[in-house]
N, C-alpha and C positions, 0 to 999 in steps of 0.2 A: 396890313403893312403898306405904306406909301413910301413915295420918293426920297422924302425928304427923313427916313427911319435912320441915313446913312448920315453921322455925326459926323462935321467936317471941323468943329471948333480942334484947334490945334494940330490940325494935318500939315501944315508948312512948319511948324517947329518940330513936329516929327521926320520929315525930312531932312530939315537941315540937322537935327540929331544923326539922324543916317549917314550923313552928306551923301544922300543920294545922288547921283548922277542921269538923269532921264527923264521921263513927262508921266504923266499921270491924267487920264481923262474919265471922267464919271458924266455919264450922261443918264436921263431917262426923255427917249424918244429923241425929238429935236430939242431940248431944253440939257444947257449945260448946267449940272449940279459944280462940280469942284475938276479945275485945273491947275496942276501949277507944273514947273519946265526948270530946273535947276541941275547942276554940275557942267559939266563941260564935255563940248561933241571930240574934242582934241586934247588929249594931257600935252600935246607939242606945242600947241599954237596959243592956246589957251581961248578958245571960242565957247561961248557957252550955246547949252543947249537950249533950245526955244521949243513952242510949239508944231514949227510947221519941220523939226527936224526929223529928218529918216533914218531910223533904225534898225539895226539887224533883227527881223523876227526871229529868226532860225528854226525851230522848230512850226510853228505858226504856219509858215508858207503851208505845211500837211494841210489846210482848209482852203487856200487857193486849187491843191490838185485836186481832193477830194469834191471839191465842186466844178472842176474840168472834166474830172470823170464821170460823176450824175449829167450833165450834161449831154456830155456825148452818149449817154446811158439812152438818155431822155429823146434824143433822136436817133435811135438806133443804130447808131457807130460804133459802139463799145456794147456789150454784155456782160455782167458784173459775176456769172456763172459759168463763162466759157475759159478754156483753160489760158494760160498768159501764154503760153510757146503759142495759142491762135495769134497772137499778135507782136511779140518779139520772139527773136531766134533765137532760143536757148539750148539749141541741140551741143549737146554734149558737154554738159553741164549739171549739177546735182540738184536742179531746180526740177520739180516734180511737174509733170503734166495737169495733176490734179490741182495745182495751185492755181486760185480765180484772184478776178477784182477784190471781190467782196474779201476770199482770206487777208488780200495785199493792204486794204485798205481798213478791215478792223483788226490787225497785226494777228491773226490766226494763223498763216502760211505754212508757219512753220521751218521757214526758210533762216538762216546763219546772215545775221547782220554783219558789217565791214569792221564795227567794232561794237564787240555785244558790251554795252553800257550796263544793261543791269548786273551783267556778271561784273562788274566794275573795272572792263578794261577801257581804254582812253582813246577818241576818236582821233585828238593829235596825235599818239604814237604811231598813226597811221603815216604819216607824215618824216618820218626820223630816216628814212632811208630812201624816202620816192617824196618826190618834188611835188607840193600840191598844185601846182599850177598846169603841171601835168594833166589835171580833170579842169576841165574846162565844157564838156557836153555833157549829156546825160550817159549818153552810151559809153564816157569815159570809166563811170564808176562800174563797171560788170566784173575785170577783173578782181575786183577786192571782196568780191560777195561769190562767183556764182558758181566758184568749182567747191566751196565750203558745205561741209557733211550737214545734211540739215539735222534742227534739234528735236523737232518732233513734226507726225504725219498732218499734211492739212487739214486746219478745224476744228481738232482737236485742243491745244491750248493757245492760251491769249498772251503773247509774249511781244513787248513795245519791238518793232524793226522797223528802223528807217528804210533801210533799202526793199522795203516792201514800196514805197514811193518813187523809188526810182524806176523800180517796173513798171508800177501806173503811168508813172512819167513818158515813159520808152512808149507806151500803148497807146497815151493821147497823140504821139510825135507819129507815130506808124498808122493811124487812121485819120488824121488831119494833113501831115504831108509840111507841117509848122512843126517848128523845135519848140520845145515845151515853155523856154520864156515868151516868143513870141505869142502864143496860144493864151495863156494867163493873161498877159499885160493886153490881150483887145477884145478878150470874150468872159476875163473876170475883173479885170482892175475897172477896165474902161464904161460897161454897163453898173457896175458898181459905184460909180463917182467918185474911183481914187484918183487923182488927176496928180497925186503928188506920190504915189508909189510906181515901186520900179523893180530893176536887177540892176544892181553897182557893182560894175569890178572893183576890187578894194586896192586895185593899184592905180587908179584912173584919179584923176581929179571930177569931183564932182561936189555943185551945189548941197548943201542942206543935210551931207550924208554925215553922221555920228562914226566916227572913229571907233573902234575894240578895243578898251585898255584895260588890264588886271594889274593888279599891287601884287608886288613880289611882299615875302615876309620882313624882308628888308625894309621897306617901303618904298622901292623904286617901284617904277611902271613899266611895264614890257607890252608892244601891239601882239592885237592878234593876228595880223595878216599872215601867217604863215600855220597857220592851226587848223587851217580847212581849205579846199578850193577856194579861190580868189574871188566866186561871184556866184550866185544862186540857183540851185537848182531843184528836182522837187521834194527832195523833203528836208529842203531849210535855203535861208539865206536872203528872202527876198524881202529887200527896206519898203518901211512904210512910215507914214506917219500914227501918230496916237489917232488925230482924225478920220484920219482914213481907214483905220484898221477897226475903227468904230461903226462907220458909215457902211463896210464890207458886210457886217455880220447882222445888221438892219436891211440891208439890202437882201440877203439871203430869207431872211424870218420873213418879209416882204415878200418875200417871190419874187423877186426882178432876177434872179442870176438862174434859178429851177422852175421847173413847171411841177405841179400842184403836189403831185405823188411824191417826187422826189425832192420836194423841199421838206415836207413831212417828213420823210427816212430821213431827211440829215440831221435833222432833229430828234430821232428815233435815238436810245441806247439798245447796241444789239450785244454787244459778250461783256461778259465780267470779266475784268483783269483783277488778279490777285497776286499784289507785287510790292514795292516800294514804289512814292509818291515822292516828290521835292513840296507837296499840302499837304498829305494828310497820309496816316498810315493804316486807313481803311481801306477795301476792295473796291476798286473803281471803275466805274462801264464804261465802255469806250463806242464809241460810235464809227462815223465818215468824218475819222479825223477827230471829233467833237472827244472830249471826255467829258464826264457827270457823274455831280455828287447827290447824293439821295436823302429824303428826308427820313426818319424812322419808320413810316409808312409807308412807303417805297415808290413816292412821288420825285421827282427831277427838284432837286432844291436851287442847282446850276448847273450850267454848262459852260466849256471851256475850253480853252488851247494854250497850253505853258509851251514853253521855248528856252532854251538854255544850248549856249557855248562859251570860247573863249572869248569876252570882250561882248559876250550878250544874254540878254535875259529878260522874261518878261510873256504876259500874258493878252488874252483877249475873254471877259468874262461876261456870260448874261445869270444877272438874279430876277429870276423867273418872279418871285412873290411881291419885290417891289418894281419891279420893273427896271430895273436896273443894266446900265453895260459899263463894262469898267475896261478901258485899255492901259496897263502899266507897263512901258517899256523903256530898259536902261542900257548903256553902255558898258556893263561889266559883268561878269560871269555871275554874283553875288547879288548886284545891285535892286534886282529887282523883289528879290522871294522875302525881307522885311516889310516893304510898304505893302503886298499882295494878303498877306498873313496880318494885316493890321487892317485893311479893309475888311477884309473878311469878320474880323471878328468883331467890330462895330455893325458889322449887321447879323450879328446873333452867329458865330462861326465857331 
């Protein structure tokens, strides 16, 4: 299979079928196979979107931390097997001494998410009573997690928790002595060549940033700034471009962000989760951050990072057999998981 396996004839009619909203990048190596940049970064202003626009990764950022944490692994600041209260204060609190890096970061912990999503409750309703703007640091989010009865013993089962990120998050900020945006944006954006990502507060005026907007069933449009914290922290939120978020995960497989070992493991799949997918309704390994789909022979077919909130959505993808990396990221909760599901299956999906 080569580069070029990936049929792009009528991918912008497909689109605009969608009326997608967001960008689309396929590359293999430094060579751009198909881009295109359509709907609008603003349902207010009516701006559209471009290529060099920044969008909410949300979920995504999990491979900015995840690669702050090997890091700091990788020079012996952090230990991915010592317990988290070694490095944030969780006394008295139902967070387990036995909980490590390694559970926090491939969702084994076992630890009560802020809002358990697979059980299908809503990370906005978190919001209906307490001011989101109220979390504004990482250490903001402890209450909403850390007096919650956990679900099961660590390491035992693989259950998706964000706030298993926030811990990492707390442990990069307690062994550096830098809050966790600052950490990412000079020791992962900046040797990585993102020169166009960042942390946006979503109240703030800023260049190039994509707006959150979902359709009511009415067909009006409502933002999302009031659906989550106003600005990003570690496990979601932090804008990027389609380029950049492409050139991230090149830079990793490269080795410019890890040293040798641990650029290996982040490429490793270490547990199976056995769950619901917004791809596929197979059992899917999870790695540092990464997830991966397997081929019948139980080789790596791809790896990935999906993302999804109010007013975002979208992925960052590598297919291992052609060599492929695909960044799709959109301005709406929906926007993305049709174009994702349509790549996909032009390359044998």
């Amino acid at each position: 299979m080569t580069a070029d396996r990936l049929d792009t004839n009528g991918l912008d009619a497909f689109l605009a079928e969608q009326q997608f909203s967001g960008v689309v990048l396929v590359r293999n190596a430094g060579s751009t196979v198909y881009e295109a940049a359509s709907g609008l970064a603003t349902q207010r202003w009516g701006i559209p979107n471009t290529m060099e626009t920044r969008f909410d990764t949300a979920s995504i950022t999990k491979l900015f931390t995840s690669v702050a944490v090997l890091q700091l692994v990788g020079r012996g600041e952090l230990d991915l097997e010592t317990s988290i209260h070694h490095y944030v204060d969780l006394e008295g609190t139902t967070i387990s001494p036995a909980v490590n890096l390694l559970h926090l970061l491939t969702h084994t912990s076992g630890i009560a998410d802020d809002a358990d999503e697979e059980a299908g409750e809503s990370y906005e309703d978190l919001f209906l009573d307490k001011p989101n703007y109220s979390i504004m640091e990482t250490k903001d989010f402890l209450p909403q997690f850390a007096h919650k009865e956990p679900l099961a013993p660590p390491g035992v089962d693989c259950r998706y928790c964000n706030v298993g990120y926030v811990l990492a998050g707390l442990a990069i900020e307690k062994v550096t002595g830098l809050s966790y945006r600052e950490y990412v944006f000079d020791y992962v954006f900046g040797p990585a060549g993102m020169a166009d990502s960042g942390f946006y507060d979503r109240r703030d005026a800023a260049p190039r940033v994509a707006e959150g907007w979902d359709q009511r069933e009415d067909g009006t449009w409502f933002e999302n700034i009031y659906s989550y914290p106003p600005i990003g922290s570690p496990d979601g939120g932090a804008h990027v471009t389609a380029p950049d978020l492409v050139r991230f995960i090149q830079a990793v497989r490269a080795g410019e962000l890890l040293d040798a070992e641990h650029t290996e493991e982040f490429f490793t799949p270490q547990v199976e989760h056995i769950g619901t997918s917004s791809l596929a309704a197979e059992a899917t390994w999870y790695g540092f951050g990464l997830e991966f789909d397997m081929n019948e022979d139980g080789s790596v077919r791809s790896y990935y990072k999906e993302g999804i909130n109010a007013g975002a959505s979208g992925i960052i993808r590598h297919y291992l057999e052609p060599g492929l990396d695909i960044a799709v990221l959109s301005n709406s909760e929906d926007g993305a998981w049709p174009v994702i599901r349509e790549l996909d299956e032009r390359l044998g999906g």
